[in-house]
C-alpha positions, -999 to +999 in steps of 0.1 A: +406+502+511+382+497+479+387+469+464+385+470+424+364+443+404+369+436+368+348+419+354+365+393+322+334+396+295+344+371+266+324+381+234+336+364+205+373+366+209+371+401+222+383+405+259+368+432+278+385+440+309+359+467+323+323+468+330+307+485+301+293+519+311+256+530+301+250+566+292+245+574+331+269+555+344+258+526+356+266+496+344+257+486+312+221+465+314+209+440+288+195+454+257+172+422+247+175+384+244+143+376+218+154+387+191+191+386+203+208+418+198+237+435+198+271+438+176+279+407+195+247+392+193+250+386+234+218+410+240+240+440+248+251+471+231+286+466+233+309+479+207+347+471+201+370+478+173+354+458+152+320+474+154+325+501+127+288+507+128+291+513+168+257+494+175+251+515+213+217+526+212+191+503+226+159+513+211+123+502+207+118+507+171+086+517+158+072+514+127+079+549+116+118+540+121+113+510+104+101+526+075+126+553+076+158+529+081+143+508+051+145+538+030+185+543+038+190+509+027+190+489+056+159+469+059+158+459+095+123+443+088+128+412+065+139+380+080+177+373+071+177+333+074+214+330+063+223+353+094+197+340+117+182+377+119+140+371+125+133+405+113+120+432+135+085+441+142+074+475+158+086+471+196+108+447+193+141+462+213+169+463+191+210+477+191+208+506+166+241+523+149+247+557+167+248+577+134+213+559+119+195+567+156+210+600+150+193+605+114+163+591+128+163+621+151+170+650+127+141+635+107+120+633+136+114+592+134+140+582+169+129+554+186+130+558+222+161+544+244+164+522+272+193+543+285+206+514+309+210+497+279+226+523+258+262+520+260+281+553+271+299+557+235+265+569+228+276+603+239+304+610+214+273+610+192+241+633+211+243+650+239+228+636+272+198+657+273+190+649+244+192+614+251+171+617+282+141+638+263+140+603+239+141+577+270+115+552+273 
């Protein structure tokens, strides 16, 4: 008889009955603690309904992406004081929006992935080869 654990994951109000999934099924490892990442800011990629910008992809960034993220408008690299964000330097490990990783890619700046990390709703955005030719 197997015997079914669910694991109760309280992250912010949001109940999560399941284990997370990464992108190869495993269970979904820890993104990064210093600078604390994450949608949820609990060092994992989890997403919810909430999480419009579906923060999945644990990446290294690199200066290159830095650059490139800054020049969409999202400067990942100036410290936010009023929302306790340090600022990222190049690799520092970081949550990354599906879609933005996946402009990264088309202009040829992608971090790599820590695919442990990466949660599985990764693949409703690239394809797992893909995703494997990027790992770290």
């Amino acid at each position: 008889m197997l015997l079914l654990l669910f694991l109760t994951l309280s992250v912010q109000g949001a109940n999560m009955s399941v284990i997370p999934k990464n992108v190869l099924g495993g269970e979904l490892r820890k993104c990064c603690d210093s600078p604390k990442t994450g949608f949820y800011r609990n060092g994992f990629c989890h997403t919810g309904p909430t999480d419009h910008g579906t923060h999945v992809a644990c990446a290294e960034v690199t200066k290159e992406f830095l650059d490139f993220t800054r020049s969409k408008g999202n400067d990942l690299s100036t410290p936010r004081l009023e929302y306790s964000f340090p600022g990222l330097r190049p690799g520092d490990r970081w949550c990354l929006c599906a879609t933005r990783w996946r402009e990264a890619l088309q202009a040829g700046v992608a971090p790599k992935l820590d695919l442990e990390a990466t949660h599985e709703r990764m693949l409703d955005f690239i394809d797992q080869e893909t995703l494997r030719r990027h790992a770290r």
